[in-house]
C-alpha positions in Angstrom: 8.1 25.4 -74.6 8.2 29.0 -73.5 9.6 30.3 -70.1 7.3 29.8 -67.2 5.2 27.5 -69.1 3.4 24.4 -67.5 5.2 20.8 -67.6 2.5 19.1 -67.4 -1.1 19.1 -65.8 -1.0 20.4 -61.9 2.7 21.3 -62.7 4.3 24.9 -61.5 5.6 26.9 -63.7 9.5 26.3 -64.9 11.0 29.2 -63.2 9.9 28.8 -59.9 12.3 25.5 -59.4 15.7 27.7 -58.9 13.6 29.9 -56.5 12.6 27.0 -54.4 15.6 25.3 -54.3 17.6 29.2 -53.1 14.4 29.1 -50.4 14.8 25.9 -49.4 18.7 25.9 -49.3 18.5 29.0 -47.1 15.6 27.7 -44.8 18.3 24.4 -44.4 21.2 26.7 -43.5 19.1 28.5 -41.0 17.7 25.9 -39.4 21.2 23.9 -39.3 22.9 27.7 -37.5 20.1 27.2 -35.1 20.4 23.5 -34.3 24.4 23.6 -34.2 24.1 24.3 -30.9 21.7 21.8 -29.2 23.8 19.4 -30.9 27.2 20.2 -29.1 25.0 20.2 -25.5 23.7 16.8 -26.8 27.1 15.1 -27.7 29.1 16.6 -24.9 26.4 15.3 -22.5 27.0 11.8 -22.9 31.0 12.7 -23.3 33.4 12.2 -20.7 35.5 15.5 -18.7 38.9 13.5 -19.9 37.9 13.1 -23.3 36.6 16.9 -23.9 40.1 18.2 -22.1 41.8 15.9 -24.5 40.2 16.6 -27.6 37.7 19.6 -28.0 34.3 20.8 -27.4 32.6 20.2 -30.8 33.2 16.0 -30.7 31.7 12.4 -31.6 31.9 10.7 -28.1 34.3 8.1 -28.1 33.1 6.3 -25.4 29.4 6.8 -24.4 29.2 8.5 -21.0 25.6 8.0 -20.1 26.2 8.5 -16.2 26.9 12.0 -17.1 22.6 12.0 -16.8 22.6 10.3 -13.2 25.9 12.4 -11.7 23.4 15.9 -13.1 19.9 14.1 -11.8 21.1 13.4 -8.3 24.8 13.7 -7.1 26.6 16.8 -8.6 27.3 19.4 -5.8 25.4 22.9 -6.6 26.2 25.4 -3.6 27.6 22.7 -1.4 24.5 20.7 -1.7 25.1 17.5 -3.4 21.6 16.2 -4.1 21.9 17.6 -8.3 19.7 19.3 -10.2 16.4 17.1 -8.7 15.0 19.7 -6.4 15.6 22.4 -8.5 13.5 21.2 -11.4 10.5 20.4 -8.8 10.8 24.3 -7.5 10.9 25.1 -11.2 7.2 22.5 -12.0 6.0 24.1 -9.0 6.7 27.2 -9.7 5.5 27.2 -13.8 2.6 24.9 -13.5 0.3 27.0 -11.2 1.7 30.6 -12.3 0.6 28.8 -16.1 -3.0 27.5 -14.9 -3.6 31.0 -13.0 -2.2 33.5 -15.4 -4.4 31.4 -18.4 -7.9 30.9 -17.0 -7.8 35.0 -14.9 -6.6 36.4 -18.6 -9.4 34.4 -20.4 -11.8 36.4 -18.0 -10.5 39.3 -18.5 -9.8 39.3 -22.1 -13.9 38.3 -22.3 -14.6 41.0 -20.4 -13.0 43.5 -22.3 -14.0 42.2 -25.7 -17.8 41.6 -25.0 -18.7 43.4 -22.4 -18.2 46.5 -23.3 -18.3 49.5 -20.1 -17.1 52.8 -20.0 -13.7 53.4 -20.0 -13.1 49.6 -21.0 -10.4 50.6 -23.4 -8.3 52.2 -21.3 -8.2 49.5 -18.7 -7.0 47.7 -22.0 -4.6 49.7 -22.6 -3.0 49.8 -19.1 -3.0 46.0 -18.7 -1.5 45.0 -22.1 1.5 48.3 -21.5 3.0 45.5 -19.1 3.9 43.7 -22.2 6.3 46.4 -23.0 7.6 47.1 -19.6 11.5 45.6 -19.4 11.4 43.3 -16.3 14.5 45.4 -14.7 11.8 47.9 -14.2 9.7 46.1 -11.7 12.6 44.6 -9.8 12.1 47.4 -6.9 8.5 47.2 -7.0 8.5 43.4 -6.8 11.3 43.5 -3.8 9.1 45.9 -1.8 5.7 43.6 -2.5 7.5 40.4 -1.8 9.0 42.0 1.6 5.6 43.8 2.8 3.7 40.2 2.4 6.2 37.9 3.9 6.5 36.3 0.4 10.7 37.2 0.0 12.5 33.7 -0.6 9.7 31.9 -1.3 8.2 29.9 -4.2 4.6 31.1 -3.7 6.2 35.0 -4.1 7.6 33.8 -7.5 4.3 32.1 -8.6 2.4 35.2 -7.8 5.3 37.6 -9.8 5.0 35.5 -13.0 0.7 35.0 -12.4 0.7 38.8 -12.5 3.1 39.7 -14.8 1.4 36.7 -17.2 -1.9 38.7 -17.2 -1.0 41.1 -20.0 -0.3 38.4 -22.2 -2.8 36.8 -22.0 -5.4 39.1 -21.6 -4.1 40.4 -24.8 -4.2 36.8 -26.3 -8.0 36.2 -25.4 -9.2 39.4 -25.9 -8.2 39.7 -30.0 -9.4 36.2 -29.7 -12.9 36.8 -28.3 -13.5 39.8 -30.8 -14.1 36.9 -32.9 -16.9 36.1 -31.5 -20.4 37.4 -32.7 -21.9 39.5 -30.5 -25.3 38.2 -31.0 -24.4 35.1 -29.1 -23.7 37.2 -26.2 -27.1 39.1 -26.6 -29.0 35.6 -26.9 -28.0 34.7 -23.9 -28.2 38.4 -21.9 -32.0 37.7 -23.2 -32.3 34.6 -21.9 -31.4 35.7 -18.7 -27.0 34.1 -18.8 -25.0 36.4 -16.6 -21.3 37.2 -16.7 -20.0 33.4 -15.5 -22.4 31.7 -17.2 -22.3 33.3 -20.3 -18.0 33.1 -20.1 -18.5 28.9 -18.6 -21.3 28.2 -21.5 -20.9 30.0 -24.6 -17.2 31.4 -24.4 -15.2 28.8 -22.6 -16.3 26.1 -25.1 -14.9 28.1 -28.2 -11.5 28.7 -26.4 -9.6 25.8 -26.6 -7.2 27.2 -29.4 -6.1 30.7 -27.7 -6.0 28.8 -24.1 -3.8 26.3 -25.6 -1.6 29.4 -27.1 -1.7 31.1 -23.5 -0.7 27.7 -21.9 2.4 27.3 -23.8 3.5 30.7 -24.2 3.3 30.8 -20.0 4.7 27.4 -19.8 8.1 28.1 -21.7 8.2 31.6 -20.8 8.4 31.1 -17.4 10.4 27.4 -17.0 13.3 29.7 -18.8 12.8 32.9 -16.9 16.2 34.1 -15.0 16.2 36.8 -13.8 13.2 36.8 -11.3 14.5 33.6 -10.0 18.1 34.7 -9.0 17.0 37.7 -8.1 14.1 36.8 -5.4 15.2 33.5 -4.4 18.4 31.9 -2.7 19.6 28.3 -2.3 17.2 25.3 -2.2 14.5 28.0 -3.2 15.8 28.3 -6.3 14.4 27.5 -9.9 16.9 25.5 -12.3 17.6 28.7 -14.2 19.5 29.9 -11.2 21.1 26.6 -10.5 22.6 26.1 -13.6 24.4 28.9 -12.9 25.3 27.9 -9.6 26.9 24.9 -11.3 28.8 26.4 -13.5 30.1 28.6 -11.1 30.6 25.3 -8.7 32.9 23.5 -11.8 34.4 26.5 -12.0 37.7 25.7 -11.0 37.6 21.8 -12.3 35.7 21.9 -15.5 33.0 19.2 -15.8 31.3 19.8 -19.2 29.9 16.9 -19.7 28.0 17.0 -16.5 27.1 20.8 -17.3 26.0 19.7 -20.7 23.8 16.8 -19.2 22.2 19.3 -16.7 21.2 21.6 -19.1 19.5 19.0 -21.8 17.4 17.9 -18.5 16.3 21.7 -17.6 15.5 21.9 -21.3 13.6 18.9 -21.8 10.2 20.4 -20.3 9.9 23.1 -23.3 11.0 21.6 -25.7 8.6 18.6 -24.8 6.0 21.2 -25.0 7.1 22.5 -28.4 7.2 19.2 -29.9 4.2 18.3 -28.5 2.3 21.5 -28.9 3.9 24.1 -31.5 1.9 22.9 -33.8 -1.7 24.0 -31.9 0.6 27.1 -30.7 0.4 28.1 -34.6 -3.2 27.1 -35.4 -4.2 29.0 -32.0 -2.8 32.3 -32.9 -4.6 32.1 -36.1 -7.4 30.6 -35.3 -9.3 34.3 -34.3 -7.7 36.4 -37.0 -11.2 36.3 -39.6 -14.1 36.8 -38.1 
């Protein structure tokens, strides 16, 4: 049988096998470089400080250190306050889940206004909204201080909710509006006929059809903002602080008497939210960015 022949009915074509196996071999190899990683965190985190001094950092426990979990939870010391990493994951859930919900449902109204409703100089305003997507954050660090100062907001949680509702905006307004282009415009002109205004039009036709891109916009502000840094040590101090800025405080705390398996438990439990959400949702994240690419 010739070269690139079929083996039998439905069969691919000979030659392809040594591609797939090369594809799949270097898929396995990336994916094993990326995982390395979370699997030291993971095997450290239930490993005692003794038996990481004694041995190494890359291990099989030898005893199972579970309390490693508890000690991270609720009795490590972070900045001389010894209640863990508890409050610190609640400022981070109170800061991500309203700054996600805000940041989602105003950039779903605007991305529908700027995609069906179309009004002079609409473009532009497009234009100047999504260029925060391409700002570095180091650039609005002054303008942010000055804000949060002026308002009464410095040290606060609600000054951080409002920095990453803002800052959210371009991405999702960019999100929803490529998404809404999908939409035919008759539907829009059906209902201006019938007498639907702005709201009603976006809570009745629109709305309904944007479960896909909102559940994008959800997890892209979710993740995004649970691991943002910088904002969080920059604009907060002690108590006030998300865990992104604790962690640091802890290592910085351990500093002097190494407690890696305590470090390692603390950051599996600031990473469980995300990855949670990617587990849970990556999937739909995938199918949502797609979803409005044909019209």
């Amino acid at each position: 049988m010739a070269l690139g022949s079929y083996t039998g009915k439905g069969a691919r074509p000979v030659r392809n096998a040594p591609t797939r196996v090369l594809l799949h071999a270097i898929a396995i190899l990336l994916a094993a470089a990326y995982l390395v990683p979370l699997a030291v965190v993971l095997l450290n985190s239930v490993r005692s400080a003794e038996e990481i001094a004694q041995t190494s950092m890359i291990g099989w426990p030898l005893a199972w250190a579970w309390g490693n979990y508890a000690t991270a939870w609720s009795d490590f010391c972070i900045a001389q306050t010894c209640t863990g990493i508890q409050p610190y994951m609640l400022n981070s859930a109170l800061v991500t889940v309203p700054a996600t919900i805000l940041s989602t449902l105003l950039g779903a109204v605007a991305g529908y206004a700027i995609s069906l409703w179309r009004f002079p100089g609409h473009a532009w305003i497009f234009g100047l909204v999504t260029l925060g997507v391409f700002l570095p954050e180091q650039m609005r660090l002054i303008p942010w201080t000055i804000v949060l100062r002026d308002v009464g907001l410095s040290n606060t949680l609600t000054g951080l909710v409002a920095i990453h509702t803002i800052q959210g905006l371009s991405f999702t307004t960019l999100f929803c509006r490529n998404y809404y282009l999908s939409i035919p415009q008759d539907l829009i002109k059906a209902a201006k006929i019938d007498g639907a205004g702005f709201f009603r039009i976006f809570a009745r036709i629109v709305l309904p059809l944007s479960p896909p891109i909102l559940i994008v916009s959800t997890i892209w502000q979710f993740t995004g903002i649970w691991n943002e840094f910088l904002y969080g040590v920059t604009f907060t101090t002690g108590t006030q602080q998300p865990i992104t800025a604790a962690l640091i405080a802890l290592t910085a705390a351990v500093a002097d008497a190494p407690q890696y398996g305590v470090q390692s438990a603390a950051v599996v439990l600031a990473a469980l939210p995300t990855l949670l959400v990617y587990l849970f949702g990556g999937r739909y994240f995938v199918r949502g960015l797609t979803a409005g690419a044909v019209k």
